[in-house]
DRENFI-512296 format. One record per residue: x, y, z of N, C-alpha, C in turn; residue in one letter; chain; residue number from 1. Coordinates in nm, 4 decimals. Example, Ala and Ser with C-alpha at 12.3 -4.5 7.8 and 13.67 -1.06 7.14 Angstrom:
BEGIN
R, n_c1, n_c2, n_c3, ca_c1, ca_c2, ca_c3, c_c1, c_c2, c_c3, residu, chaine, num
R, 1.3190, -0.5690, 0.7800, 1.2300, -0.4500, 0.7800, 1.3200, -0.3300, 0.7800, a, A, 1 .
R, 1.2850, -0.2250, 0.7080, 1.3670, -0.1060, 0.7140, 1.2900, 0.0030, 0.7870, s, A, 2 .
# end
This chain:
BEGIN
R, n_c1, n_c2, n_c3, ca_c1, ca_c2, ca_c3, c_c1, c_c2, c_c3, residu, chaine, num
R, 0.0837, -0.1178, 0.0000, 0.0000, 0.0000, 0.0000, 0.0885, 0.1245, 0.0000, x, A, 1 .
R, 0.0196, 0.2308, -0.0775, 0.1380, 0.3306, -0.0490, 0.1582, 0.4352, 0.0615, x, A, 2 .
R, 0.2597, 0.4488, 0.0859, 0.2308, 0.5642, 0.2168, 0.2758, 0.7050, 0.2183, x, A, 3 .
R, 0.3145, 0.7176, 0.1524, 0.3646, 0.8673, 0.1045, 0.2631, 0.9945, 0.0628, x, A, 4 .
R, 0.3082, 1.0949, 0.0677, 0.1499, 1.1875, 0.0745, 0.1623, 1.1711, -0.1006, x, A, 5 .
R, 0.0203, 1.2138, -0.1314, -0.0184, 1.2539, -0.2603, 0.0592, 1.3462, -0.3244, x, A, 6 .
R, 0.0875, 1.3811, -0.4783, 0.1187, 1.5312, -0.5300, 0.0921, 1.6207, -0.4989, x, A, 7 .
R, -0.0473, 1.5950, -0.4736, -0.1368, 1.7623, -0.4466, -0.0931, 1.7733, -0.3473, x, A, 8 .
R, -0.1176, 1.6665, -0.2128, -0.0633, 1.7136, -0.0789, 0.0386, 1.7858, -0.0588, x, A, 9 .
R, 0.1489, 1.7376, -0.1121, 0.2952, 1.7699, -0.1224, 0.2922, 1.9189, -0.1790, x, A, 10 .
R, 0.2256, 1.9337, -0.3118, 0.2347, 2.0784, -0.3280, 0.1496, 2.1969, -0.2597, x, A, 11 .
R, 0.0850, 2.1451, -0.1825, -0.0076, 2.1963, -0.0589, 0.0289, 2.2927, 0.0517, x, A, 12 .
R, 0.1816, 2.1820, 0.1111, 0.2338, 2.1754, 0.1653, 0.3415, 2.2668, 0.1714, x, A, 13 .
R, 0.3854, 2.3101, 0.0246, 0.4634, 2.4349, 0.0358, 0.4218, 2.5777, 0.0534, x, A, 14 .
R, 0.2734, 2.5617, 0.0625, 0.2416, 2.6626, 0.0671, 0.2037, 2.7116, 0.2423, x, A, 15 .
R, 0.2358, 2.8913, 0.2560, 0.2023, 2.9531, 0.4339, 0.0661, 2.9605, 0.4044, x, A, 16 .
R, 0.0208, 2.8808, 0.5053, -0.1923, 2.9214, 0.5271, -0.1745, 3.0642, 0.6034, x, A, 17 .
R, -0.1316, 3.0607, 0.6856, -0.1012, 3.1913, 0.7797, -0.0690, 3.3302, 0.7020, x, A, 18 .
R, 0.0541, 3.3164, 0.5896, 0.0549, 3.4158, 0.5209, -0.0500, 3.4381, 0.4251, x, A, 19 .
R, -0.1278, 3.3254, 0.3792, -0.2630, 3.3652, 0.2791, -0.3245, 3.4258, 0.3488, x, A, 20 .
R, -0.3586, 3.4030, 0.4492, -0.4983, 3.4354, 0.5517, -0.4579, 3.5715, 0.5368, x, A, 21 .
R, -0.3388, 3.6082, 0.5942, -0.3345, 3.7933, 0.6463, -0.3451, 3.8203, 0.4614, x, A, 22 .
R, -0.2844, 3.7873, 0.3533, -0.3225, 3.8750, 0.2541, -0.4684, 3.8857, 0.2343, x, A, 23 .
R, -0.5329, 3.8044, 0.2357, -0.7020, 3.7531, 0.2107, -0.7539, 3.8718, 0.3568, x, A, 24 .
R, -0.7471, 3.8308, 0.4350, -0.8029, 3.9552, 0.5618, -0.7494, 4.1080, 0.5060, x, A, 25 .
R, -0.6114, 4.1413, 0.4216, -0.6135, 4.2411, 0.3918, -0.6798, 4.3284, 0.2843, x, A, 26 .
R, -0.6848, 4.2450, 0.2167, -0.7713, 4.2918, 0.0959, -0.9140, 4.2806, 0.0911, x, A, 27 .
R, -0.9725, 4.2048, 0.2019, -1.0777, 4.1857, 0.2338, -1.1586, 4.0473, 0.1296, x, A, 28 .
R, -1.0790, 3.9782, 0.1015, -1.1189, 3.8821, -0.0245, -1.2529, 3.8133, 0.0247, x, A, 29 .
R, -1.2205, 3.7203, 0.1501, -1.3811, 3.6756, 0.1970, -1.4510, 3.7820, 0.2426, x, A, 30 .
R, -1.4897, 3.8866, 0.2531, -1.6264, 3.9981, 0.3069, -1.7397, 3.9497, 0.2674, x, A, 31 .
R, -1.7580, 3.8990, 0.1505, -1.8688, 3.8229, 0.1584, -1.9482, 3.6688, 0.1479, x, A, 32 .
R, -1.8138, 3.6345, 0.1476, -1.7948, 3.4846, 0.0917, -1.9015, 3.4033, 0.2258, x, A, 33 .
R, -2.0064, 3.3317, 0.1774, -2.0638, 3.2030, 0.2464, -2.0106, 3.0924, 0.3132, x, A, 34 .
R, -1.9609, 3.0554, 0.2225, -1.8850, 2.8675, 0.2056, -1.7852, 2.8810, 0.0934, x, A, 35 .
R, -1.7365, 2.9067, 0.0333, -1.6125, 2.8650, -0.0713, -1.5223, 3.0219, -0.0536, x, A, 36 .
R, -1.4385, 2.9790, 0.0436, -1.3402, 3.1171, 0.0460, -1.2293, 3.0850, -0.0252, x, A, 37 .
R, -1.1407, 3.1790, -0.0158, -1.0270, 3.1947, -0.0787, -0.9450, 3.1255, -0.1405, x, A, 38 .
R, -0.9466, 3.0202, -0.0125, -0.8324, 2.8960, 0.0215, -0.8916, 2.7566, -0.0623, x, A, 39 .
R, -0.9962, 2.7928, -0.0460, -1.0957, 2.6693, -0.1213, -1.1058, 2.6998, -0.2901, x, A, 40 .
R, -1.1048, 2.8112, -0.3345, -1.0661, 2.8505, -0.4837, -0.9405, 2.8151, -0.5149, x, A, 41 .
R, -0.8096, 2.8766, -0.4476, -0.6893, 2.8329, -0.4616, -0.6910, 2.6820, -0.5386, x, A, 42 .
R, -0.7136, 2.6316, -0.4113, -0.7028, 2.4457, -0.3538, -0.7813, 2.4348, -0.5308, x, A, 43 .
R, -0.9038, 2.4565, -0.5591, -0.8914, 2.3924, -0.6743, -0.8606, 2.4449, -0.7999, x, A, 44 .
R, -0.7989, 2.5760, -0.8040, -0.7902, 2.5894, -0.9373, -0.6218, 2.5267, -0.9427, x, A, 45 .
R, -0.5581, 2.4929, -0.8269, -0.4061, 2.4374, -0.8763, -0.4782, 2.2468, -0.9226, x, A, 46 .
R, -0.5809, 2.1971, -0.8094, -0.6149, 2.0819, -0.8205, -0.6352, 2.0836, -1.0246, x, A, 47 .
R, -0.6847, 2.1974, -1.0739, -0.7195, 2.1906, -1.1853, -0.6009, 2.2164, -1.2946, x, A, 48 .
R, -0.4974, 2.2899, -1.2467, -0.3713, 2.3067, -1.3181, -0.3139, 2.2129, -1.3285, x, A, 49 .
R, -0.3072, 2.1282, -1.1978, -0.1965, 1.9848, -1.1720, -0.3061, 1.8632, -1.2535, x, A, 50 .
R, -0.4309, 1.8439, -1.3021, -0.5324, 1.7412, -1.3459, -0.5183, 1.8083, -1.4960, x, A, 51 .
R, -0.4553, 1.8935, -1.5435, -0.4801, 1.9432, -1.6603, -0.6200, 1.9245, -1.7413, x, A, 52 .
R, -0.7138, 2.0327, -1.6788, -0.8269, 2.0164, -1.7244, -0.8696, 2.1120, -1.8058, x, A, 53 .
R, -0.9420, 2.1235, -1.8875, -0.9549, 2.1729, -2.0373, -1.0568, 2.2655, -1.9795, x, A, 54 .
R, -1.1391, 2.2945, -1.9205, -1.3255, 2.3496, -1.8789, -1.2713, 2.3569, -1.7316, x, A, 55 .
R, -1.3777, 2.5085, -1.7287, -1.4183, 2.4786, -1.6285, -1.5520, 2.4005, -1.5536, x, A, 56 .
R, -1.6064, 2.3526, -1.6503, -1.7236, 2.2715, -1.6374, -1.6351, 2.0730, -1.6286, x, A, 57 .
R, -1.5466, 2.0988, -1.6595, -1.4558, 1.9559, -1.6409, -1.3795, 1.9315, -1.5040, x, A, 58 .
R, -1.3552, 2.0668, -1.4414, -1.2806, 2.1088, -1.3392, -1.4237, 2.1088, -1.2327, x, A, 59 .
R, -1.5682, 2.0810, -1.2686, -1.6504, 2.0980, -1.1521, -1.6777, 1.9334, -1.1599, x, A, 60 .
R, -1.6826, 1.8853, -1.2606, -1.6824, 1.7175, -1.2526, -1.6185, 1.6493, -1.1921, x, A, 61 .
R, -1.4628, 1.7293, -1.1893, -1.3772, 1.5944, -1.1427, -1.4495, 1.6272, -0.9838, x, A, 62 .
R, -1.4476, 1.7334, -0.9437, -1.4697, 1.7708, -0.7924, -1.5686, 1.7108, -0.7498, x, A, 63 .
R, -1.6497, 1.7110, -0.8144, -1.7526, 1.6658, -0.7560, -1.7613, 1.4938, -0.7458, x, A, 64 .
R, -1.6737, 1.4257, -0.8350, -1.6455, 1.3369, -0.8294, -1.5794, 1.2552, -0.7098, x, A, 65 .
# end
């Protein structure tokens, strides 16, 4: 079985949550956001760079998948 983190994880991983947060609080990016903030757009538009997906209607499939 394998045990090693995923790609995505790994490239996840290089990234500061702490430093997103203060740019996102500075600019005010979530002010109105519900449920899909900042971090959650990020997360999939790289998920969609690293899946090389053609649509963004291909990029809501795999997710939802």
């Amino acid at each position: 079985m394998y045990q090693d983190k995923y790609v995505f994880a790994q490239l996840v991983s290089f990234l500061n949550r702490s430093k997103f947060n203060r740019i996102v609080a500075k600019y005010k990016g979530d002010k109105y956001v519900k449920h899909f903030t900042c971090w959650n757009q990020l997360l999939s538009l790289m998920f969609g760079q690293l899946t090389n997906r053609e649509s963004l209607r291909d990029l809501i499939v795999a997710l939802d998948a």
